[in-house]
PDB file of N, CA, C and O in Angstrom, chain B, residues numbered from 101:
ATOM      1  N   UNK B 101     -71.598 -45.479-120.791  1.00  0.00           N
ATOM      2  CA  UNK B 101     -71.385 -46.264-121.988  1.00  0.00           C
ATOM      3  C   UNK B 101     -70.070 -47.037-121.848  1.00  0.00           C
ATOM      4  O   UNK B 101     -69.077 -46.475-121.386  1.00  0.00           O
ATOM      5  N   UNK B 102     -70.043 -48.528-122.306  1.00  0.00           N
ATOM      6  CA  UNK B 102     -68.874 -49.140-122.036  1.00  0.00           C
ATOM      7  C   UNK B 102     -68.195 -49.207-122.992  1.00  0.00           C
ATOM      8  O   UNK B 102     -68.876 -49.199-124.017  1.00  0.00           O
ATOM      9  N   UNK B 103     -66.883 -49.287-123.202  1.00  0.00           N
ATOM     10  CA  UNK B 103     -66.007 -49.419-124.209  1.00  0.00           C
ATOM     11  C   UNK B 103     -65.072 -50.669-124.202  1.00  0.00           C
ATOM     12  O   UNK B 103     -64.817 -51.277-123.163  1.00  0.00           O
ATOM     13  N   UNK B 104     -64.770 -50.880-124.945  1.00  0.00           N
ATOM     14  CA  UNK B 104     -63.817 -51.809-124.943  1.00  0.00           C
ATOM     15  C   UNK B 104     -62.704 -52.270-125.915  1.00  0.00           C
ATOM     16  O   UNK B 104     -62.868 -52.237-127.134  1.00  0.00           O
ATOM     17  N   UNK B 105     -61.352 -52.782-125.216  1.00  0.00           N
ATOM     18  CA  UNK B 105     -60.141 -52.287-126.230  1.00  0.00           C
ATOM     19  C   UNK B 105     -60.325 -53.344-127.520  1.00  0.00           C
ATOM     20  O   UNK B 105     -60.906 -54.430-127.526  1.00  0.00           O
ATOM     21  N   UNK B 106     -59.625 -52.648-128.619  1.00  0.00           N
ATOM     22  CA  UNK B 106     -59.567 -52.993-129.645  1.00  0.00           C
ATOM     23  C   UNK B 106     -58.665 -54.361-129.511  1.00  0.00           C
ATOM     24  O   UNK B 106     -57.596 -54.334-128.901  1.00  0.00           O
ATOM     25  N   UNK B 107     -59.282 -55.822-130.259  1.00  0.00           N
ATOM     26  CA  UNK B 107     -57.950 -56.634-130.573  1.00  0.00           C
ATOM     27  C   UNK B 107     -57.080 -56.599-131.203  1.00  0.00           C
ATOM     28  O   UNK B 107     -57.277 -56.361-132.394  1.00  0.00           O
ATOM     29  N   UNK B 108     -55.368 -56.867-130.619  1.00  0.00           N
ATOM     30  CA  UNK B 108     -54.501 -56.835-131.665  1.00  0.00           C
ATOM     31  C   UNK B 108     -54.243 -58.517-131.431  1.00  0.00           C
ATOM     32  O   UNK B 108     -54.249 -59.369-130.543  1.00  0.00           O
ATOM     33  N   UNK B 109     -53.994 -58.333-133.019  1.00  0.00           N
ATOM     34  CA  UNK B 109     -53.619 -59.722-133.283  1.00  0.00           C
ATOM     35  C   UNK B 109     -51.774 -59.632-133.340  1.00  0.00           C
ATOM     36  O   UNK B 109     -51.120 -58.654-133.700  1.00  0.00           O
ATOM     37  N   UNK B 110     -51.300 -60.815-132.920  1.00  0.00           N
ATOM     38  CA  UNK B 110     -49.416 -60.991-132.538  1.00  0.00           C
ATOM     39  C   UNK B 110     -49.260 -60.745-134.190  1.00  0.00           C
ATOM     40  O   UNK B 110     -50.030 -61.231-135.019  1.00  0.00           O
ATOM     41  N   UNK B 111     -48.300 -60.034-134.449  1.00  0.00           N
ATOM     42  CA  UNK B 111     -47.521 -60.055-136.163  1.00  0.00           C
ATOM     43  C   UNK B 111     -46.246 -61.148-135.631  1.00  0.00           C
ATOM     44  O   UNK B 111     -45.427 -61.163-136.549  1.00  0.00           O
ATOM     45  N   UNK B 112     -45.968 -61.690-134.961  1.00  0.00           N
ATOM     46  CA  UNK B 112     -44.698 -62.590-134.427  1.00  0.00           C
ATOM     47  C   UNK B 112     -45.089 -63.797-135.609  1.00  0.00           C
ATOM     48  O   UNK B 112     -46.169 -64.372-135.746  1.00  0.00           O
ATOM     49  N   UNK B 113     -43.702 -63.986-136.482  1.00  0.00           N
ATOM     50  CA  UNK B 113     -43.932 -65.424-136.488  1.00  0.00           C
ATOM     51  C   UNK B 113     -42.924 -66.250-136.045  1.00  0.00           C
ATOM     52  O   UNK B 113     -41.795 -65.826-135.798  1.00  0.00           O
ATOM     53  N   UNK B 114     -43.400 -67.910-135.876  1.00  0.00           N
ATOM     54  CA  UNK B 114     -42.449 -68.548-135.329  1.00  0.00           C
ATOM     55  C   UNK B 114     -41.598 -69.015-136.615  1.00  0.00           C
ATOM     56  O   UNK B 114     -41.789 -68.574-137.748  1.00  0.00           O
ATOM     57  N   UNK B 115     -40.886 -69.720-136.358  1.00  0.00           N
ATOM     58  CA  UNK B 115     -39.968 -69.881-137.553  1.00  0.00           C
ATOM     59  C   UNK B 115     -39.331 -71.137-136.909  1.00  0.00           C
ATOM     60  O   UNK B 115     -38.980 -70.986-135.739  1.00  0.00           O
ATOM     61  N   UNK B 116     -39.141 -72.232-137.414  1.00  0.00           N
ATOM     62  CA  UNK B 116     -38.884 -73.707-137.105  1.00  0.00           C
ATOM     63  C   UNK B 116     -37.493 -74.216-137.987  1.00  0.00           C
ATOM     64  O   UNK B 116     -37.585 -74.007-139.197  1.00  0.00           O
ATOM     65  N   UNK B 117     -36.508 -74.713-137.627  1.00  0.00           N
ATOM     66  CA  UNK B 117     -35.141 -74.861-138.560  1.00  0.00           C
ATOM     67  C   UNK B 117     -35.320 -76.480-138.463  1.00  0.00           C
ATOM     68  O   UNK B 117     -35.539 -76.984-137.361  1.00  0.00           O
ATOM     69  N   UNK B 118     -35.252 -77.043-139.286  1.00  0.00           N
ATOM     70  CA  UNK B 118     -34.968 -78.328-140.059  1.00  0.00           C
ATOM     71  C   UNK B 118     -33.549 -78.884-140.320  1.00  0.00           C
ATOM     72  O   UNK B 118     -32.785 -78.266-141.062  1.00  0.00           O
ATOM     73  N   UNK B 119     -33.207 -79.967-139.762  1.00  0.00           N
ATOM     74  CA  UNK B 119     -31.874 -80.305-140.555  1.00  0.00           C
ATOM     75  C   UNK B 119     -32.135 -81.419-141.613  1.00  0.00           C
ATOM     76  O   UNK B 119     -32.483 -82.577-141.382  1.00  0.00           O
ATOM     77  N   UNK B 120     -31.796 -80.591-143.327  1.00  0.00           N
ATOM     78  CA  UNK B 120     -32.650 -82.069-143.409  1.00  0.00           C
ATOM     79  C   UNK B 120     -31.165 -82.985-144.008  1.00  0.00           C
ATOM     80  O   UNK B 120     -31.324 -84.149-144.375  1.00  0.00           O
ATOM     81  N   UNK B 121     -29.863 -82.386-144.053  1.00  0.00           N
ATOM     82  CA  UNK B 121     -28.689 -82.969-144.090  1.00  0.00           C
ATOM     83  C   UNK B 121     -28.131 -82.541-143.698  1.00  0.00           C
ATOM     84  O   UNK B 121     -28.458 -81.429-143.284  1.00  0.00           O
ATOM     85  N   UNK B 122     -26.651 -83.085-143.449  1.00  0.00           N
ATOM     86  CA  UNK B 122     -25.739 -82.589-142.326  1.00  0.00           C
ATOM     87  C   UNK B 122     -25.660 -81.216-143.038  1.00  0.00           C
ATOM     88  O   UNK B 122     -26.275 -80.343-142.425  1.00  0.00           O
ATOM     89  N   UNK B 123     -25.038 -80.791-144.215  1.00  0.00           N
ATOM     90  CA  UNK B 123     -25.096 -79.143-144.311  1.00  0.00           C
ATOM     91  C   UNK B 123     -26.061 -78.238-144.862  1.00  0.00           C
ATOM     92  O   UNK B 123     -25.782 -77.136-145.336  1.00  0.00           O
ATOM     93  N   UNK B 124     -27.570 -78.901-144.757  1.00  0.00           N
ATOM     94  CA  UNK B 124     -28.449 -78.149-145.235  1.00  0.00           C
ATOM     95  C   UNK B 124     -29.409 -77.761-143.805  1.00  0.00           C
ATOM     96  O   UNK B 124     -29.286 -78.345-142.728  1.00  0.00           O
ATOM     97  N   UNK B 125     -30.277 -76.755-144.056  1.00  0.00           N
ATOM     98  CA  UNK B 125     -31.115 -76.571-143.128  1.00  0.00           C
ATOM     99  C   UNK B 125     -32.170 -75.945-143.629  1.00  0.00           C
ATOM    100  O   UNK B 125     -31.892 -74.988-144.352  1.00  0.00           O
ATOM    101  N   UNK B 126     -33.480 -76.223-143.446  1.00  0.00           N
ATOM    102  CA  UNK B 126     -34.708 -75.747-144.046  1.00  0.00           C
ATOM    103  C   UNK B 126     -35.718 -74.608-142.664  1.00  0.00           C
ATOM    104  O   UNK B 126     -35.935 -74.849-141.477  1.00  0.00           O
ATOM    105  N   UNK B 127     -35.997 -73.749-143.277  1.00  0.00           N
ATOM    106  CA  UNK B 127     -36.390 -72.969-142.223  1.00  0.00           C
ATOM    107  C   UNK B 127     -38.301 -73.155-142.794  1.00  0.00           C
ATOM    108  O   UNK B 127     -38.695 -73.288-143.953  1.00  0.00           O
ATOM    109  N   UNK B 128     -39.018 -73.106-141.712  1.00  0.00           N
ATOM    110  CA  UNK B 128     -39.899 -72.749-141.477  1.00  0.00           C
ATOM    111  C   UNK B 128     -40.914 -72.347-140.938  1.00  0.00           C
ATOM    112  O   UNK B 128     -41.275 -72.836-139.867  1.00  0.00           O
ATOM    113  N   UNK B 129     -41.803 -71.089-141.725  1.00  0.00           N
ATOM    114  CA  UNK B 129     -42.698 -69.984-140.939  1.00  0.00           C
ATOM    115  C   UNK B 129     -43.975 -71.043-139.949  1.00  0.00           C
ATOM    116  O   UNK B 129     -44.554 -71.667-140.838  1.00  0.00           O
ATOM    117  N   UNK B 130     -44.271 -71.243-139.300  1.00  0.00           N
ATOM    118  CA  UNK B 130     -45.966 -71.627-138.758  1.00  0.00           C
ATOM    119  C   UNK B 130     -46.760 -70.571-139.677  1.00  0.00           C
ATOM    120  O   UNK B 130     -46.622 -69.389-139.992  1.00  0.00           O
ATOM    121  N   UNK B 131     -47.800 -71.771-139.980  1.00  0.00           N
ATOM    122  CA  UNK B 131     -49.051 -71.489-140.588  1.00  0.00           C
ATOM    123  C   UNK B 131     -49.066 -70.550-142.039  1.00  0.00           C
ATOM    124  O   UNK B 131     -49.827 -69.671-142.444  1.00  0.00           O
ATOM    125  N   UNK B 132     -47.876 -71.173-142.585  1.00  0.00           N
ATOM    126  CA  UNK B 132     -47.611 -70.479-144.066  1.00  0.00           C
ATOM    127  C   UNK B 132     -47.490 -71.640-144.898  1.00  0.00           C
ATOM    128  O   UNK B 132     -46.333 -71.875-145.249  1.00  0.00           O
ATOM    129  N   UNK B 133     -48.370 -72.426-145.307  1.00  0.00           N
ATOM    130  CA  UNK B 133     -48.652 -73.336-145.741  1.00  0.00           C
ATOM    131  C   UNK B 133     -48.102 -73.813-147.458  1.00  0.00           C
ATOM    132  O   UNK B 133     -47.824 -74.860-148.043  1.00  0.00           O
ATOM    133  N   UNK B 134     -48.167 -72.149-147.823  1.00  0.00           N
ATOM    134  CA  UNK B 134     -46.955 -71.874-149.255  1.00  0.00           C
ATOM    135  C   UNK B 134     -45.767 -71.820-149.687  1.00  0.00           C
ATOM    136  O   UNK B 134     -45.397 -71.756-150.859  1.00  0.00           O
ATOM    137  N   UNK B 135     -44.975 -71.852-148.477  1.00  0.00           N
ATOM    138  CA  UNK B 135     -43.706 -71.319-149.094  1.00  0.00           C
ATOM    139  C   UNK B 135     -42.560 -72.245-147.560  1.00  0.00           C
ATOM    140  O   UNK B 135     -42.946 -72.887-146.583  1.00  0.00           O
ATOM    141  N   UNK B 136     -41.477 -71.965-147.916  1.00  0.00           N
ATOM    142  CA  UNK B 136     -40.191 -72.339-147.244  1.00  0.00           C
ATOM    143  C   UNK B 136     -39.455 -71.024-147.252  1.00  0.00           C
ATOM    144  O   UNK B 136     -39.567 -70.162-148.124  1.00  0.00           O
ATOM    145  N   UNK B 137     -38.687 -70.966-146.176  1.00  0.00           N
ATOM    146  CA  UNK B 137     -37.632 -69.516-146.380  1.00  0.00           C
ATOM    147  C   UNK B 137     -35.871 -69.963-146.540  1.00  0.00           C
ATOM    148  O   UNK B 137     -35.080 -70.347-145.678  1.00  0.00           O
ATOM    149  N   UNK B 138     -35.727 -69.772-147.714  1.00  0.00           N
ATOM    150  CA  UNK B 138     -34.402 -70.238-148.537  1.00  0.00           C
ATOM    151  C   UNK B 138     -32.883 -69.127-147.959  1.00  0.00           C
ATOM    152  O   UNK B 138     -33.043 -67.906-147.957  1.00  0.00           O
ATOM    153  N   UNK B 139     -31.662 -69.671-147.561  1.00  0.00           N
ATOM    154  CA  UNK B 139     -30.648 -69.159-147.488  1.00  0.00           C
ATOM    155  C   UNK B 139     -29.570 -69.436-147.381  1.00  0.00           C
ATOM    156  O   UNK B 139     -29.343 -70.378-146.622  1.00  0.00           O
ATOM    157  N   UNK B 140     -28.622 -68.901-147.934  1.00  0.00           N
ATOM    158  CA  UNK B 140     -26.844 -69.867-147.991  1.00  0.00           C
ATOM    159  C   UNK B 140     -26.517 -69.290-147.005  1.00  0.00           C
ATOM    160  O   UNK B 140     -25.394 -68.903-147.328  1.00  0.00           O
ATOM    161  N   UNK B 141     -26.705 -68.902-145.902  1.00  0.00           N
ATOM    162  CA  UNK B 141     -25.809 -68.420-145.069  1.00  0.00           C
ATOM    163  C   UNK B 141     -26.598 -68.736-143.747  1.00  0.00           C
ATOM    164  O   UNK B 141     -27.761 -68.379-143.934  1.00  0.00           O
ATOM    165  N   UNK B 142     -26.430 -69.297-142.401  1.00  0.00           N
ATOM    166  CA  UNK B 142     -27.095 -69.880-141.544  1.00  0.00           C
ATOM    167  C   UNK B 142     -25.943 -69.727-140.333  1.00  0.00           C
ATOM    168  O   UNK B 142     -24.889 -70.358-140.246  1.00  0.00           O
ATOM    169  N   UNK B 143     -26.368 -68.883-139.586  1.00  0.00           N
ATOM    170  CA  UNK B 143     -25.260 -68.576-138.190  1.00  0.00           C
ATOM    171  C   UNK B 143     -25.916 -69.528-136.982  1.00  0.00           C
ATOM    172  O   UNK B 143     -27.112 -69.817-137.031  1.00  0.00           O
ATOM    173  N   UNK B 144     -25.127 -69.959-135.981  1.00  0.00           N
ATOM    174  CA  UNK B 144     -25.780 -70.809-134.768  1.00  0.00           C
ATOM    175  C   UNK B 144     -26.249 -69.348-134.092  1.00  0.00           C
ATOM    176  O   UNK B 144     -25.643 -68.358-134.502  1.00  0.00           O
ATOM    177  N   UNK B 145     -27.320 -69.150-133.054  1.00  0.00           N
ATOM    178  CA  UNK B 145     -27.251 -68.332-132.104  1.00  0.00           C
ATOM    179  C   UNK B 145     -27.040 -68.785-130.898  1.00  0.00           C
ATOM    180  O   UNK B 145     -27.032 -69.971-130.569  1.00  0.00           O
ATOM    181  N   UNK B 146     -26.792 -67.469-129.933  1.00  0.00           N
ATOM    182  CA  UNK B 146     -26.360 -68.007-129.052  1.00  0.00           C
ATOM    183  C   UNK B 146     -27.328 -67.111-127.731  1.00  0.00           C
ATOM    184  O   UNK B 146     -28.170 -66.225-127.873  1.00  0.00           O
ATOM    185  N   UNK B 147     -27.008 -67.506-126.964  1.00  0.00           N
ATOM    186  CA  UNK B 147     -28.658 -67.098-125.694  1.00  0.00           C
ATOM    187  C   UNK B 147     -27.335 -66.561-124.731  1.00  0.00           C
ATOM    188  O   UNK B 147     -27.537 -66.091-123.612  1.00  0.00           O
TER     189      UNK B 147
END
């Protein structure tokens, strides 16, 4: 009898930053078509 593995689907989301003025920045999720993610506080990262 064959089996076969269960799909997991990724929980990752991407998340996209916007400048939409020099001191604002708008973040957003992919494929969340409702909402924006709001915050006063915004650090650069660094790699």
């Amino acid at each position: 009898m064959a089996t076969s593995e269960p799909t997991v689907e990724s929980t990752e989301a991407i998340i996209t930053a916007h400048a939409t003025a020099p001191e604002k920045t708008v973040f957003v999720e992919s494929d969340n078509h409702d909402a924006w993610i709001a915050t006063d506080h915004v650090v650069d990262l660094e790699r």
